[in-house]
DRENDO-1510 file (C-alpha; in Angstrom, 1 decimal, always signed):
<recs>
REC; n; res; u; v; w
REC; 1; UNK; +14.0; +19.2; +4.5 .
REC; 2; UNK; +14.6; +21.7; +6.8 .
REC; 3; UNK; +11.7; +21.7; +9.1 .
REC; 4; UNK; +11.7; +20.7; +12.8 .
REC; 5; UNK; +11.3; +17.1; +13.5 .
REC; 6; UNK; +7.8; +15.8; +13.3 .
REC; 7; UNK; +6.1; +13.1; +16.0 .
REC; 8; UNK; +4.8; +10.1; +14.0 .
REC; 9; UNK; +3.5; +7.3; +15.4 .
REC; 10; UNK; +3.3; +4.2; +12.6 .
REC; 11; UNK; +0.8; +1.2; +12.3 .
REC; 12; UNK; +2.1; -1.7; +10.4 .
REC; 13; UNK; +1.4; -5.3; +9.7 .
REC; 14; UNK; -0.1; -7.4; +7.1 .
REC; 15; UNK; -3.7; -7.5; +5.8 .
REC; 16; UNK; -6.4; -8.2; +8.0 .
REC; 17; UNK; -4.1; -8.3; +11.6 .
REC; 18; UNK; -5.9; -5.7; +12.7 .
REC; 19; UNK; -4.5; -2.0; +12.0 .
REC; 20; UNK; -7.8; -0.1; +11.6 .
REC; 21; UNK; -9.1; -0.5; +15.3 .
REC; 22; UNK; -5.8; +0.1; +17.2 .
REC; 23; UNK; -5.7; +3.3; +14.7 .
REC; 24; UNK; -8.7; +4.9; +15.6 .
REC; 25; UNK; -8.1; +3.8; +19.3 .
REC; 26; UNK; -4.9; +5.8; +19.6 .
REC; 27; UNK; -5.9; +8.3; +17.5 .
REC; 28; UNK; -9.2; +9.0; +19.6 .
REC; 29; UNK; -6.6; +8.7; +22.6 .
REC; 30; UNK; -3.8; +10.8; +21.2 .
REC; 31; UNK; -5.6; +13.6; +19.6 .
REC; 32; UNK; -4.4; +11.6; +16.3 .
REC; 33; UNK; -5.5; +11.8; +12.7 .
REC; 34; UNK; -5.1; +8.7; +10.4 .
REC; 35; UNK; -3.0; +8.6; +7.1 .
REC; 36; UNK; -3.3; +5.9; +5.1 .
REC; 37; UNK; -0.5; +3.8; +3.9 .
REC; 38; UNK; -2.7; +1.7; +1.2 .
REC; 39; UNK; -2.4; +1.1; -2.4 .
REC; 40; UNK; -5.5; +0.2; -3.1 .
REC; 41; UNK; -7.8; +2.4; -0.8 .
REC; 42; UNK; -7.1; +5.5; -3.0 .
REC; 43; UNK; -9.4; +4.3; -5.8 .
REC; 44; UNK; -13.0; +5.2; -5.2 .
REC; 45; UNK; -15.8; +3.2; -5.6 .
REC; 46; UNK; -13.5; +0.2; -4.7 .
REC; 47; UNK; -14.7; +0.0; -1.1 .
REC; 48; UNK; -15.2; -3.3; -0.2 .
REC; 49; UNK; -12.9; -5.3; -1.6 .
REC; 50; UNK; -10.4; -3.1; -0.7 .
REC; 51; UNK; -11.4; -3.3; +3.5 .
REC; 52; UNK; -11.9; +0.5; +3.7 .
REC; 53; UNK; -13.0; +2.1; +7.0 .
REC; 54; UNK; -16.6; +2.1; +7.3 .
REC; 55; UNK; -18.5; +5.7; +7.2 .
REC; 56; UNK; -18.7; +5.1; +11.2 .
REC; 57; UNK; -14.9; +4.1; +11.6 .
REC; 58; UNK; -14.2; +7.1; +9.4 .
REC; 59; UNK; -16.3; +9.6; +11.9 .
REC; 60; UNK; -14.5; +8.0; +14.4 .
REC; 61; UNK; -11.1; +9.8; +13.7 .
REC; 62; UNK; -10.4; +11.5; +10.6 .
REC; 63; UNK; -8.7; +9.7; +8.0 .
REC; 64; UNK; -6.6; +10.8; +4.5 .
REC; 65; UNK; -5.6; +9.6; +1.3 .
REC; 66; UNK; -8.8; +7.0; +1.3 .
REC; 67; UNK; -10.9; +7.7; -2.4 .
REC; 68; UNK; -8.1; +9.9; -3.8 .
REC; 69; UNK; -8.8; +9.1; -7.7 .
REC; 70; UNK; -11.0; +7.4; -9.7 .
REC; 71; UNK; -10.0; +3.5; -10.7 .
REC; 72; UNK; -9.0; +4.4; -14.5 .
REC; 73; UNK; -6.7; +7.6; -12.9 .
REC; 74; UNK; -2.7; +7.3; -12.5 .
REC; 75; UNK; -1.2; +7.0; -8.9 .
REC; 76; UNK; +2.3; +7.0; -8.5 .
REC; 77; UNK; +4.5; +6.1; -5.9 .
REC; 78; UNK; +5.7; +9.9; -6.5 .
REC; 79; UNK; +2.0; +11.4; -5.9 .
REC; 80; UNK; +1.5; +9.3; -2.7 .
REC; 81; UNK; +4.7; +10.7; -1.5 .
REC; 82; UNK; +3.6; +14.1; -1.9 .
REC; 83; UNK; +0.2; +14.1; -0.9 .
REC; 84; UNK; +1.2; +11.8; +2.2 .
REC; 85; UNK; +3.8; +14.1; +2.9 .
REC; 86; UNK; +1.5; +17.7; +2.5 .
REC; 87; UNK; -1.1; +15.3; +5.0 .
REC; 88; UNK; +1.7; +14.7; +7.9 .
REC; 89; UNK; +2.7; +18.2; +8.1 .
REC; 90; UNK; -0.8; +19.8; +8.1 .
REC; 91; UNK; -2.0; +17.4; +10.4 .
REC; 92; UNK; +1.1; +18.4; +12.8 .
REC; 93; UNK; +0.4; +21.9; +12.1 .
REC; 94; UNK; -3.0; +21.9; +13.6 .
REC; 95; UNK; -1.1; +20.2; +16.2 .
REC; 96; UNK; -2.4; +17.0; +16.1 .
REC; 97; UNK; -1.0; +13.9; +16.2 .
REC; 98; UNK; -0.4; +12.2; +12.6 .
REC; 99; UNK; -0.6; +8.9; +12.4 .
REC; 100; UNK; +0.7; +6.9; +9.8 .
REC; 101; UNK; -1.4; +3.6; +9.2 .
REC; 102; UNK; -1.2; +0.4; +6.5 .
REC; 103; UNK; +0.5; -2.4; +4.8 .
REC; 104; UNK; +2.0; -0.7; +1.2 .
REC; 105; UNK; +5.5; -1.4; +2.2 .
REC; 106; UNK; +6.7; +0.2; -0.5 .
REC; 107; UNK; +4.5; +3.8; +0.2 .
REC; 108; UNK; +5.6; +2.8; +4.0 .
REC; 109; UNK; +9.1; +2.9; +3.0 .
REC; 110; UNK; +9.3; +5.7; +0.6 .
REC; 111; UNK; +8.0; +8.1; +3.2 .
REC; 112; UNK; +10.3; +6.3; +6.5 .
REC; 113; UNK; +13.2; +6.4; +4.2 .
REC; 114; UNK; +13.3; +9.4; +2.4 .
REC; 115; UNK; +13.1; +8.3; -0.7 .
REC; 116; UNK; +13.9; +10.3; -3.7 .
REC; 117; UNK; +11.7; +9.2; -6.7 .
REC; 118; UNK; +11.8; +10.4; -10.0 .
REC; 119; UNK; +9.2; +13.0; -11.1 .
REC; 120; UNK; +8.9; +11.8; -15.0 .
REC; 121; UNK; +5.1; +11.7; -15.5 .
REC; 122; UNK; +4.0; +8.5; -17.3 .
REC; 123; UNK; +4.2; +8.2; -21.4 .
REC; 124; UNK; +1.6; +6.4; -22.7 .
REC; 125; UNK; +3.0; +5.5; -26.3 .
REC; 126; UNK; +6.1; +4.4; -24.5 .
REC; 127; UNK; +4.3; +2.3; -22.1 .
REC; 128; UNK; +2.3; +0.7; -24.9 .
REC; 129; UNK; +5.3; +0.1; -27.1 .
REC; 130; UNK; +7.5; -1.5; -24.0 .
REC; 131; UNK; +3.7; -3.6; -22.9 .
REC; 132; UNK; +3.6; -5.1; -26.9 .
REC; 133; UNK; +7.2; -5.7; -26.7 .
REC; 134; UNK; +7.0; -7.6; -23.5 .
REC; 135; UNK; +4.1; -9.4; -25.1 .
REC; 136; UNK; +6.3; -10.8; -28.3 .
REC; 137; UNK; +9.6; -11.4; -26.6 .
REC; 138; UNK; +8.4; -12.1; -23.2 .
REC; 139; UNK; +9.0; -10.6; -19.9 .
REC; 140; UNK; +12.7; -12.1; -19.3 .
REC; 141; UNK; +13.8; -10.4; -22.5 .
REC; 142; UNK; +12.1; -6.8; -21.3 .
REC; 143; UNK; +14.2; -7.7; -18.3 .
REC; 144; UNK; +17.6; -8.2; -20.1 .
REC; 145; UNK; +16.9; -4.9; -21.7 .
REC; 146; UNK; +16.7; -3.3; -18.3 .
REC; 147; UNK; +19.6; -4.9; -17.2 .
REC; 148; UNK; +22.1; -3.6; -19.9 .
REC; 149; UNK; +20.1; +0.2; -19.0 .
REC; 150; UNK; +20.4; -0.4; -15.5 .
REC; 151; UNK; +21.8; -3.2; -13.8 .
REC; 152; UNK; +21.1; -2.2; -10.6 .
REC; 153; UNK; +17.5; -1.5; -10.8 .
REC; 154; UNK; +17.2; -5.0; -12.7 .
REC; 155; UNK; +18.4; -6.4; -9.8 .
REC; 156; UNK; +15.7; -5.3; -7.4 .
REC; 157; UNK; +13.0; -6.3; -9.5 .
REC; 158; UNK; +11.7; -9.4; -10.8 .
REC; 159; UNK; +11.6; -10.5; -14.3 .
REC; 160; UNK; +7.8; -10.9; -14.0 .
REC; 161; UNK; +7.4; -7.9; -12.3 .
REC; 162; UNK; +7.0; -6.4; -15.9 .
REC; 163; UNK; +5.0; -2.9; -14.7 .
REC; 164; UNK; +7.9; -2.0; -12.2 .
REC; 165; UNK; +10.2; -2.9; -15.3 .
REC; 166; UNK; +8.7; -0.3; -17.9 .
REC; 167; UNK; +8.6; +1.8; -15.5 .
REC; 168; UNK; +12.2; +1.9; -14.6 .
REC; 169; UNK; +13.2; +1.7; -18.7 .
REC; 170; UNK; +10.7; +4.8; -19.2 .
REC; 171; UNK; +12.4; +6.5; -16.2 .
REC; 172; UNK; +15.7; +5.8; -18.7 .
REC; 173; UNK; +14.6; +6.5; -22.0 .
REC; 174; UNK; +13.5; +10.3; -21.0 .
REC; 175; UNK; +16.0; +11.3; -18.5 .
REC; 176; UNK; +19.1; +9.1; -20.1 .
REC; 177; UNK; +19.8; +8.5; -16.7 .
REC; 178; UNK; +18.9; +5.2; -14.3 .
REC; 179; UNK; +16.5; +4.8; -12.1 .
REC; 180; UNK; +19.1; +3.6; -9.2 .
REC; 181; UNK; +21.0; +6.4; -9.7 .
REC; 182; UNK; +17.9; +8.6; -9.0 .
REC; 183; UNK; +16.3; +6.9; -6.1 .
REC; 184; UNK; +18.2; +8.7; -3.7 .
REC; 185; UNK; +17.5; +8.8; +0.3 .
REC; 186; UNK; +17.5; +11.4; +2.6 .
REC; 187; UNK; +16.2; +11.7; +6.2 .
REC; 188; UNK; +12.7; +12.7; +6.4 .
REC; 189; UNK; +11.7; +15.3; +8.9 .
REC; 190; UNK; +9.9; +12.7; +11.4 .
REC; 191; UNK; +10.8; +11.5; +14.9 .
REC; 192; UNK; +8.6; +8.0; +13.8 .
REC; 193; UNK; +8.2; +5.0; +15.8 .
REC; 194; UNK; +6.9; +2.0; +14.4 .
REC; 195; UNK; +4.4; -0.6; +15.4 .
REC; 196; UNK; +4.4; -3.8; +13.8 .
REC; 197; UNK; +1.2; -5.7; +14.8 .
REC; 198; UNK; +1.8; -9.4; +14.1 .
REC; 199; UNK; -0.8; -12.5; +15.0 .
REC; 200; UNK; +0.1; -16.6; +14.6 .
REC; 201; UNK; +0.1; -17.5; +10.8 .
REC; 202; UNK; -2.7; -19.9; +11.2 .
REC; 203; UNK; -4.5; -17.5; +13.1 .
REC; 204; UNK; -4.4; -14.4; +10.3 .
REC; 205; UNK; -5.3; -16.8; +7.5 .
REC; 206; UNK; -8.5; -17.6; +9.9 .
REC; 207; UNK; -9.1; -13.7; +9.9 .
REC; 208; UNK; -8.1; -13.2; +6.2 .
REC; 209; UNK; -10.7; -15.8; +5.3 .
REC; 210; UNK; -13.6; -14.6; +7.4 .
REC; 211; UNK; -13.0; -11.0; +6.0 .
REC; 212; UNK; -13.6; -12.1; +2.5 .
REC; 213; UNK; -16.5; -14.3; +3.6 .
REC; 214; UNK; -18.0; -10.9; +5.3 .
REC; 215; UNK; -16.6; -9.3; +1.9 .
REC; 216; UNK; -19.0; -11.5; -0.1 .
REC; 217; UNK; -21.7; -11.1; +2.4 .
REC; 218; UNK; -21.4; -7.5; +2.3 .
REC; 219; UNK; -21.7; -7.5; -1.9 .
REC; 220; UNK; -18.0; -7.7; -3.1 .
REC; 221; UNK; -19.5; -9.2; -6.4 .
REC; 222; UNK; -21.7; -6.8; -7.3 .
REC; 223; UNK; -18.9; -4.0; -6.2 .
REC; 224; UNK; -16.8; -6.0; -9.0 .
REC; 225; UNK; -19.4; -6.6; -11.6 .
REC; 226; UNK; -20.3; -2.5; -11.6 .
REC; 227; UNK; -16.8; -1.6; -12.1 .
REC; 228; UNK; -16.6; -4.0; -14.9 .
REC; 229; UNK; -19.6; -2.6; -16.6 .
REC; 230; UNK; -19.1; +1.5; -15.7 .
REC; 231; UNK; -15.8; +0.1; -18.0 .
REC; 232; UNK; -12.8; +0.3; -15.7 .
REC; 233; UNK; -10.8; -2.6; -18.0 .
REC; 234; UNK; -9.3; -5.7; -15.9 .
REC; 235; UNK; -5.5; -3.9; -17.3 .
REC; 236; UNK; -6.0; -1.5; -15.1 .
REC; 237; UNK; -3.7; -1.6; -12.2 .
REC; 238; UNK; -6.5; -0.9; -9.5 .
REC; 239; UNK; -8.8; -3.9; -11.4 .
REC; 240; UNK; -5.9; -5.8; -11.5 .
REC; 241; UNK; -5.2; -5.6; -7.7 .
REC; 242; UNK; -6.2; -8.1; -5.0 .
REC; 243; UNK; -9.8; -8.6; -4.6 .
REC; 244; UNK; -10.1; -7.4; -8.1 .
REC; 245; UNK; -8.7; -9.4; -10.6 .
REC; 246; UNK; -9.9; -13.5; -8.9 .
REC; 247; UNK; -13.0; -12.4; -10.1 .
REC; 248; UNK; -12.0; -12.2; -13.9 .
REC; 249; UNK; -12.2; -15.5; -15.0 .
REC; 250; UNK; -15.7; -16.0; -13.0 .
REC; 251; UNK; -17.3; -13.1; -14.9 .
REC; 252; UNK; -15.8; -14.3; -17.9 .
REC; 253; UNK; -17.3; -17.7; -17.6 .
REC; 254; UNK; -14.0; -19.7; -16.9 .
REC; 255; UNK; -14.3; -20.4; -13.4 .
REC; 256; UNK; -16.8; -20.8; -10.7 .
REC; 257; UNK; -17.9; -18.1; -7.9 .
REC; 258; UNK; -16.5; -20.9; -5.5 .
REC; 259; UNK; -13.1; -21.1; -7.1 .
REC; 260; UNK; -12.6; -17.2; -7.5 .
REC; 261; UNK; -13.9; -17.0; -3.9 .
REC; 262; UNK; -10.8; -19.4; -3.1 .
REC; 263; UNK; -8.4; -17.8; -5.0 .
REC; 264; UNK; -8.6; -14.5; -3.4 .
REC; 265; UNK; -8.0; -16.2; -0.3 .
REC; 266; UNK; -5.1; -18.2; -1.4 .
REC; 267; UNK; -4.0; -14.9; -2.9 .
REC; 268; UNK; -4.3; -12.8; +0.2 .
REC; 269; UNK; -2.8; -15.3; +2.2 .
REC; 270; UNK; +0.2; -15.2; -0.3 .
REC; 271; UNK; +0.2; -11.3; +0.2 .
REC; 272; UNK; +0.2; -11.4; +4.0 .
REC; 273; UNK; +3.3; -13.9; +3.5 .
REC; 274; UNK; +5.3; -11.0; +1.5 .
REC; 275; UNK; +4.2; -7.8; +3.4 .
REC; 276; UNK; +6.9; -9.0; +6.7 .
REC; 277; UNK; +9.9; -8.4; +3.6 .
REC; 278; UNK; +9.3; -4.5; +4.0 .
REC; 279; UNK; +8.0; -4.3; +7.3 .
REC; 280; UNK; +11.7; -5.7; +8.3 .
REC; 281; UNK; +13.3; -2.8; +6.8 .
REC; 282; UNK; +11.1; +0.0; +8.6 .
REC; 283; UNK; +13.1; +2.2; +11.1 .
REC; 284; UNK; +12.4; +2.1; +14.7 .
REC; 285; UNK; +10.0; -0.6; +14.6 .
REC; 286; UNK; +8.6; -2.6; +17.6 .
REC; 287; UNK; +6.8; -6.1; +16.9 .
REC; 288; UNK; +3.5; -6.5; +19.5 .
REC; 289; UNK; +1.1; -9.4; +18.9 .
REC; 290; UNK; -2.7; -7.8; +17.9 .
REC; 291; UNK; -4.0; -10.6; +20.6 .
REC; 292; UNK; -2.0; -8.7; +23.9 .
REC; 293; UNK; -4.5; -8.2; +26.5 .
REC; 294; UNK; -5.8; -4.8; +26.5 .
REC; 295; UNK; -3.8; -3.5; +22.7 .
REC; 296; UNK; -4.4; -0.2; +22.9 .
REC; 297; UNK; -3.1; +0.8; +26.2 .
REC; 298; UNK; -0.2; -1.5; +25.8 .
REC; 299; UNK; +0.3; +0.3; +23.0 .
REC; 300; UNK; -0.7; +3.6; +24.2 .
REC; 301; UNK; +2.2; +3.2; +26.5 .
REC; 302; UNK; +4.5; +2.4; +24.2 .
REC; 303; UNK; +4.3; +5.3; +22.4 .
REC; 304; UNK; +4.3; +7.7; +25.8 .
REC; 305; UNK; +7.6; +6.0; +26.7 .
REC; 306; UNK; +8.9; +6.7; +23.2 .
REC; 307; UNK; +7.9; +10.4; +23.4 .
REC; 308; UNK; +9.6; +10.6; +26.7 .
REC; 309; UNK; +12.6; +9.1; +25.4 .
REC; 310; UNK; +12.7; +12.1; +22.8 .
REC; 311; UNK; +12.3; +14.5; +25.1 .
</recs>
């Protein structure tokens, strides 16, 4: 971590607030280039219901780490590290501006704070064995089992939680070591300052809902229904993920288009609820409402009087 100190100017907020356009506004501005801080827009072929950029938002200012791997691939937190990391510095390097753009909290936070994660690759017998035992003593009792390995790590993660909870036993089993005591920090080479877009509650459930209405519109179902039949199984983590996994019981005959249609709003409204818990955490962060008056140069100015107070 010896490398100078790199300028990098951060986009946060929850789903739908309105990240993308200020983005590309400031990165056309700026001289910027967009990384994305998204869990789910690294699958390809998930475009729509994962709100990608459109091909014309995409040619507006260059974006990375959208369509990274295919929906049946693994994608750690460690791999999005890395390749987030390699994008930041050769983006600096071309001297240009990175900017660091999404609502992952947990991808935002590894890279802000430095985290240290565990490079133990994934073992699929394990996994299976931990995912049946889960299965026939229940989750709690997969818990309990963590928290004799690894009190600590039990601690931050809920008993439902059961893929972050095989993960951290795995981590355990191979190493003989815990996860806590792994998941160092250290400072990351960036000078960041972080925007927090926010908008009324009532007012982001009003966008949240007109998104997956222009979703639908756009052909989310048929998105859905072709992943389902190229064979990417609804236990995969990207088919399991918002936008995804409502659609389940419709395709399987146990609910309505209306009622999975409603449940991925209620479900993204429940998300944009949770996303403020890491945004809180994020250092240097600023909180500016998406509906100021003229965002970008508000913002834009921000950033100019952060720079000059780095100087």
């Amino acid at each position: 971590m010896n490398q100078p100190h790199i300028p990098l100017l951060v986009i946060v907020g929850p789903t739908a607030v309105g990240k993308t356009a200020l983005a590309i506004a400031l990165a056309q501005a700026l001289g910027g280039e967009i990384v994305s801080a998204d869990s789910r827009q690294v699958y390809r072929g998930m475009d729509i219901g994962t709100a990608k950029p459109s091909a014309a938002e995409r040619a507006a200012a260059p974006h990375h780490l959208i369509d990274v791997v295919d929906p049946d691939e693994e994608f750690s937190l460690a791999r999005y590290q890395d390749l987030a990391t390699e994008a930041i510095a050769e983006i600096a390097a071309r001297g240009r501006l990175p900017l660091l753009v999404g609502g992952t909290g947990q991808y935002l936070a590894a890279l802000l704070e430095g985290w240290q994660i565990p490079r133990v690759a994934p073992q699929p017998e394990l996994r299976a064995a931990l995912e049946r035992e889960a299965a026939q003593l229940g989750a709690a009792a997969l818990h309990a089992r963590l928290a004799l390995a690894d009190p600590a790590a039990a601690a931050g993660i809920l008993p439902t939680n059961v893929r972050r909870v095989i993960r951290a036993l795995e981590v355990y089993e191979l190493t003989g070591r815990p996860i806590s005591e792994q998941q160092q920090k250290h400072p990351p080479p960036y000078r960041a300052k972080t925007l927090w877009l926010t908008r009324p509650v009532a007012e982001l459930y009003d966008r949240i809902d007109a998104r997956v209405d222009a979703m639908l519109a756009a052909g989310l179902v048929a998105e859905v229904r072709g992943l389902a039949e190229r064979g990417f199984g609804w236990e995969l983590p990207a088919m399991s993920g918002l936008g995804y996994r409502e659609f389940q019981p419709y395709f399987a005959g146990q609910a309505t288009l209306e009622d999975a249609v409603m449940r991925l709003k209620f479900d993204t409204h429940a998300f944009a609820r949770r996303q403020p818990g890491w945004f809180r955490r994020l250092p240097a962060i600023t909180q500016l409402p998406a509906d100021t008056p003229d965002l970008p140069e508000r913002a834009l100015d921000w950033w100019q009087v952060h720079k000059m107070l780095d100087a």
